[in-house]
C-alpha positions in Angstrom: 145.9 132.4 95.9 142.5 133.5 96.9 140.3 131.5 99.6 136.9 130.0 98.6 134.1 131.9 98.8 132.4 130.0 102.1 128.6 129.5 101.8 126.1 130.7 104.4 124.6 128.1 106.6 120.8 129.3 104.9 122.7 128.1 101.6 125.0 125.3 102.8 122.6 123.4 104.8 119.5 124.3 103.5 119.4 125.4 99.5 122.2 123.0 98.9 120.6 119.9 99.8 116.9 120.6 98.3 118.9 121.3 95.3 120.7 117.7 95.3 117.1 115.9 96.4 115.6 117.4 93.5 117.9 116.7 90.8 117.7 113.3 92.2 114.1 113.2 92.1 114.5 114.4 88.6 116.6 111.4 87.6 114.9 109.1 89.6 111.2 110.4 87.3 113.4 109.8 84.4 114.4 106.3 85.4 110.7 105.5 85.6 109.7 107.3 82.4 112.2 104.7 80.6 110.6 101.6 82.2 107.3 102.9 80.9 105.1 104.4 83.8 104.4 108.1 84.8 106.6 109.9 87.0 103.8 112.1 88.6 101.8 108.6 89.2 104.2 107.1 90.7 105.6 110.2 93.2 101.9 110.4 93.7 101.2 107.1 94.9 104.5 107.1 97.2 103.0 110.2 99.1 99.6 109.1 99.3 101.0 105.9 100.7 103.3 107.4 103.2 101.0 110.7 104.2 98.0 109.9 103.1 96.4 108.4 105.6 97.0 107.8 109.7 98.5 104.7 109.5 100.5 105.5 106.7 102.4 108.1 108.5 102.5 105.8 111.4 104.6 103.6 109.2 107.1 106.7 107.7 107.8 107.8 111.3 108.3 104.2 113.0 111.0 103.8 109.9 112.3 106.7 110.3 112.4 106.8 114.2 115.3 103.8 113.4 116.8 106.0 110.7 117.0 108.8 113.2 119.3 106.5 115.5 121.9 105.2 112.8 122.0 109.0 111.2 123.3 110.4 114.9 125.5 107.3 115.2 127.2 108.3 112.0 127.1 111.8 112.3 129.0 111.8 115.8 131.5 109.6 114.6 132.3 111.9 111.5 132.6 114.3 114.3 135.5 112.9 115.2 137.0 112.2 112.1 135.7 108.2 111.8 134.0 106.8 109.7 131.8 104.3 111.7 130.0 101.6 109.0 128.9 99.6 111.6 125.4 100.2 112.5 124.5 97.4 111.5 126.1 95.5 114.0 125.9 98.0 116.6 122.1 97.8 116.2 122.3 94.4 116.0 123.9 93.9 119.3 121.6 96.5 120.7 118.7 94.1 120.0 120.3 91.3 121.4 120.9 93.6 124.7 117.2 94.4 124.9 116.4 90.5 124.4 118.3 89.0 127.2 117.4 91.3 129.5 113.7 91.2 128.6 113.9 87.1 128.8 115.8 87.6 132.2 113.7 90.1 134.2 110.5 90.8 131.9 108.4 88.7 134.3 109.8 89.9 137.1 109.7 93.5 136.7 106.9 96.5 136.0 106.9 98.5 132.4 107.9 101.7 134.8 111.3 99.7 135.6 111.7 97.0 132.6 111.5 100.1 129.8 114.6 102.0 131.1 116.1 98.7 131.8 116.0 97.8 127.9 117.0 101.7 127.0 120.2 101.2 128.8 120.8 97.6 127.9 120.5 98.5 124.3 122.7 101.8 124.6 125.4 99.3 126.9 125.3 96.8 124.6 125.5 98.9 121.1 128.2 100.9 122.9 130.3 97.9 123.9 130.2 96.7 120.5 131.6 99.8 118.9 134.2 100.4 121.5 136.1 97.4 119.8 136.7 98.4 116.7 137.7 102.0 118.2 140.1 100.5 120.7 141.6 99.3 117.5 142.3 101.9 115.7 143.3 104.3 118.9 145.9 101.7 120.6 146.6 99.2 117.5 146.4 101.6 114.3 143.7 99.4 112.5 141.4 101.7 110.5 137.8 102.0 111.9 136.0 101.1 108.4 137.6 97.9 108.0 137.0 97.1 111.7 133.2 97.8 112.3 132.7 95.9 108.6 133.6 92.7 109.9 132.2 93.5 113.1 128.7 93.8 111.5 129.1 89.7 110.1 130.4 89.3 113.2 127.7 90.4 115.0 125.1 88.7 112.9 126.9 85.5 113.1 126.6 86.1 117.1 122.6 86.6 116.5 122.2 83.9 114.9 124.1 81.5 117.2 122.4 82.8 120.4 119.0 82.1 118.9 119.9 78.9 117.5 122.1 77.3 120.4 120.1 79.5 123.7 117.5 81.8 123.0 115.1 79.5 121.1 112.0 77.7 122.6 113.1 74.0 123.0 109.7 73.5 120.9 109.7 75.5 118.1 111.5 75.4 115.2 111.5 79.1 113.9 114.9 80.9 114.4 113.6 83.4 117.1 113.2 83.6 120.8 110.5 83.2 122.8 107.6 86.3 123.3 108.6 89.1 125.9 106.8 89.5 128.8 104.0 92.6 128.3 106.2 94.3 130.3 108.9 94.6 127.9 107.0 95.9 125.2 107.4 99.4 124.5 104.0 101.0 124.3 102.5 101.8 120.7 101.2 104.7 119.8 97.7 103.7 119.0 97.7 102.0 122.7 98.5 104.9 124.3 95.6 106.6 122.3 93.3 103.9 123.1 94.3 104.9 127.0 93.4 108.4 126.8 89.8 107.2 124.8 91.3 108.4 121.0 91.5 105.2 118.5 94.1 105.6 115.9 94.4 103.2 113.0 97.4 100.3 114.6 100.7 101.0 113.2 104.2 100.2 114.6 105.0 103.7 115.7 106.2 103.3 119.2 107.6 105.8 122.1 110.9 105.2 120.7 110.1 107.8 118.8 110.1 110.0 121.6 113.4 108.6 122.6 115.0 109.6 119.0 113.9 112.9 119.6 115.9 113.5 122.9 118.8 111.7 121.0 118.5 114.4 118.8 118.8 117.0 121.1 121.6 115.5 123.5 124.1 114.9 120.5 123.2 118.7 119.5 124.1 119.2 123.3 127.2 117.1 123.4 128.9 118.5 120.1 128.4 122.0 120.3 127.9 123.0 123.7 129.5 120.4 126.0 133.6 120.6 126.8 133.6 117.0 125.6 131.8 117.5 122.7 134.3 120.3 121.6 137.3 118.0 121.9 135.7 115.3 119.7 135.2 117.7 116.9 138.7 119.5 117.5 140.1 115.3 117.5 138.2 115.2 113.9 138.8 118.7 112.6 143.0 118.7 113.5 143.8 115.6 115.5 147.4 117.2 115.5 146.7 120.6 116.5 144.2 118.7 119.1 147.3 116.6 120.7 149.5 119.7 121.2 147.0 121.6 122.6 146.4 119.0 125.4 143.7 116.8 123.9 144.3 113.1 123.8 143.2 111.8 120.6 142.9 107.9 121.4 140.6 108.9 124.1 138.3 111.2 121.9 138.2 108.2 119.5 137.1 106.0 122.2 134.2 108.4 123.4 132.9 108.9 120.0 132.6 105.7 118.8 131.2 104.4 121.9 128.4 107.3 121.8 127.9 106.1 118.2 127.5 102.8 119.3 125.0 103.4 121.9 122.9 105.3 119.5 122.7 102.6 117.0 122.0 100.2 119.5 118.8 102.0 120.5 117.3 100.4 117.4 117.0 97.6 119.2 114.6 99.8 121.4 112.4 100.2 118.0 112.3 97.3 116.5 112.7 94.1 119.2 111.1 96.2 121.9 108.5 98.1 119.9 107.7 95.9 117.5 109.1 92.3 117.2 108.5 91.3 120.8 111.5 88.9 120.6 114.3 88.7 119.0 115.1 87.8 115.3 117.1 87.3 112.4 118.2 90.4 110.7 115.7 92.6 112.2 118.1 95.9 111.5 117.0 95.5 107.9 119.3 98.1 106.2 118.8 100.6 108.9 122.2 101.1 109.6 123.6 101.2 106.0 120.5 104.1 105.6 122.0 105.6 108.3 125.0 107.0 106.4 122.5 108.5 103.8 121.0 110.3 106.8 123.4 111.4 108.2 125.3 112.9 104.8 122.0 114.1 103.5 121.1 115.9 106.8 124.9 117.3 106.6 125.8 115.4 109.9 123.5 117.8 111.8 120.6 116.8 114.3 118.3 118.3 112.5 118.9 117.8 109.2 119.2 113.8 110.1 115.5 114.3 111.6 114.4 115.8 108.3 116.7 113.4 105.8 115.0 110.8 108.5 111.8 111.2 107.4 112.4 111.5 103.9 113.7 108.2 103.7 110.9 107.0 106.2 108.7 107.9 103.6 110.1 106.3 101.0 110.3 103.0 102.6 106.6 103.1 103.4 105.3 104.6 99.8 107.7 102.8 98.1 105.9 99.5 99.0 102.3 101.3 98.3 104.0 102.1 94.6 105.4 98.2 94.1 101.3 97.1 95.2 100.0 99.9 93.0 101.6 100.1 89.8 102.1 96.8 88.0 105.6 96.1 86.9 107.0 98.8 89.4 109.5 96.3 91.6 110.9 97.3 94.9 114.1 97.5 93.6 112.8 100.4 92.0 112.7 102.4 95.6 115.5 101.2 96.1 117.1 102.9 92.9 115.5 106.3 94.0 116.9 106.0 97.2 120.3 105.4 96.1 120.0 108.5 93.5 119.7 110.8 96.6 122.6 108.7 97.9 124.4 109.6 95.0 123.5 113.1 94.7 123.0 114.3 98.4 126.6 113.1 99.6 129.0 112.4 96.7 127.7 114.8 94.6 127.1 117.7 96.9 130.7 118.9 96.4 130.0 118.9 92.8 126.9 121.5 93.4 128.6 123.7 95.5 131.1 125.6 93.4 128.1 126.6 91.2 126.3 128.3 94.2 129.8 129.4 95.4 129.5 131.6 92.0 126.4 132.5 92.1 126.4 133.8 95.4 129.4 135.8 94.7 128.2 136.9 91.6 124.8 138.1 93.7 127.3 139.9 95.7 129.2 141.3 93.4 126.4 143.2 91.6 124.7 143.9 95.2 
């Protein structure tokens, strides 16, 4: 029987997933043609909203800087052959991390110490978090997906108690802690304009973004040039052929989904650090659930998860200039679009790629 025709990279990860975003986008224009508005308003509104103006895109990258965390976490775990649904949590404990340790030393301590402190507090905390669920499956056989699900109520439940029973100022009645020293804020962007004599419109875009960035390139590091990262991806390729040629697989488990972990927890860096000043309910939002999308849209690569990143940043942010602009246009709406290149980005994308298989081989054929 004949093997597959494999696809170049140039095809695989770049032809291939334009061509799932814009049959998506093409269903998604349809979807809104049926509810009665114009497809070409609408897309036009969503990128005026999200690029058309300075604080717009301020908005599209501080989502996406969040986006960018969960989409590594994922996309290192799938490395290895997990599945790892729990962002959520992982995030979620992150935050709660970078809370306590901001409460505890934020008055004490400079920005030049207390920042690093929170990176590594939410990266420790995040990593902890995800090592359970791993130990798990590595040393008791239960199956990673079902784990870091009810690890992500758990973790919520966690939230919530700590704010309710510790965190929360004795007078106030809201369900948060109390403010972070200034220390403990991680510098916005339009602040550190405002330093250097530039004033930018005020947006939640933060230095985490920088630190997303450098995410990006150490898990491009780690997988494909460290010794480590090659025997997480030979765990996840052939766990098997992995064990018999000296790799221990419960131990490559362990290291991925605690590198996943810490990556998700640095949301807490974005959103309780750089934004919230203090921890709340439910501030993930989604993020890491988005995450997945990322991370199979950007075809579990570093930079395919910056680009998928900001595609989905952007739809967050226009997607709530369309629900302002054009009456009758709910949220749910964005919502719908964004689960069209859901659809069609991940479980769809084996569905595309016989027909460029063809193609290609037909182009070759005749060349």
């Amino acid at each position: 029987m004949s093997q597959p025709l494999q696809l170049p990279r140039w095809i695989d990860l770049g032809l291939l997933p334009l061509w799932n975003l814009a049959i998506a986008m093409l269903v998604a224009g349809l979807v809104v043609m049926v509810i009665g508005h114009s497809p070409w308003q609408a897309l036009t509104v969503l990128l005026n909203g999200a690029l058309g103006s300075v604080r717009g895109l301020g908005y599209s990258l501080y989502y996406a800087t969040s986006f960018i965390f969960t989409g590594l976490a994922v996309a290192v775990a799938i490395h290895a052959g997990l599945f790892n649904i729990g962002g959520e949590g992982q995030a979620t404990l992150g935050g709660v991390g970078v809370a306590l340790v901001a409460l505890w030393l934020g008055a004490k301590l400079p920005a030049i110490v207390m920042l690093p402190l929170l990176v590594v507090a939410a990266a420790l905390f995040g990593m902890l978090w995800a090592a359970l669920p791993a130990y798990c499956q590595a040393w008791r056989g239960s199956h990673v997906v079902i784990t870091t699900i009810m690890f992500n109520f758990l973790s919520a439940s966690l939230n919530s108690y700590l704010l309710v029973n510790w965190l929360r100022p004795a007078d106030s009645m809201a369900v948060e802690s109390a403010e972070f020293a200034a220390s403990a804020r991680m510098p916005a962007l339009h602040q550190i304009a405002a330093a250097f004599g530039y004033e930018l419109p005020s947006s939640p875009l933060n230095l985490s973004l920088v630190i997303a960035l450098a995410a990006c390139v150490f898990v491009g590091w780690f997988l494909w040039r460290s010794a480590a990262g090659y025997a997480v991806r030979a765990v996840g390729s052939a766990p098997r052929a992995a064990h018999y040629a000296g790799i221990h697989p419960r131990a490559q488990v362990l290291l991925a989904m605690a590198i996943s972990g810490a990556l998700a927890g640095m949301v807490g860096i974005n959103e309780i650090s750089g934004v919230q000043g203090k921890l709340t309910l439910d501030f993930v939002a989604g993020a890491g659930f988005t995450g997945i999308a990322v991370s199979l849209m950007g075809r579990n690569h570093p930079v395919g998860i910056v680009l998928a990143s900001l595609l989905f940043g952007m739809l967050y942010q226009g997607g709530v200039e369309v629900s302002f602009e054009l009456q009758g246009f709910s949220r749910e709406m964005v919502v719908t679009a964004q689960g069209l290149i859901v659809l069609f980005s991940g479980a769809m994308a084996t569905v595309s790629a016989p027909l460029f298989a063809r193609v290609y081989a037909a182009i070759k054929g005749v060349r």
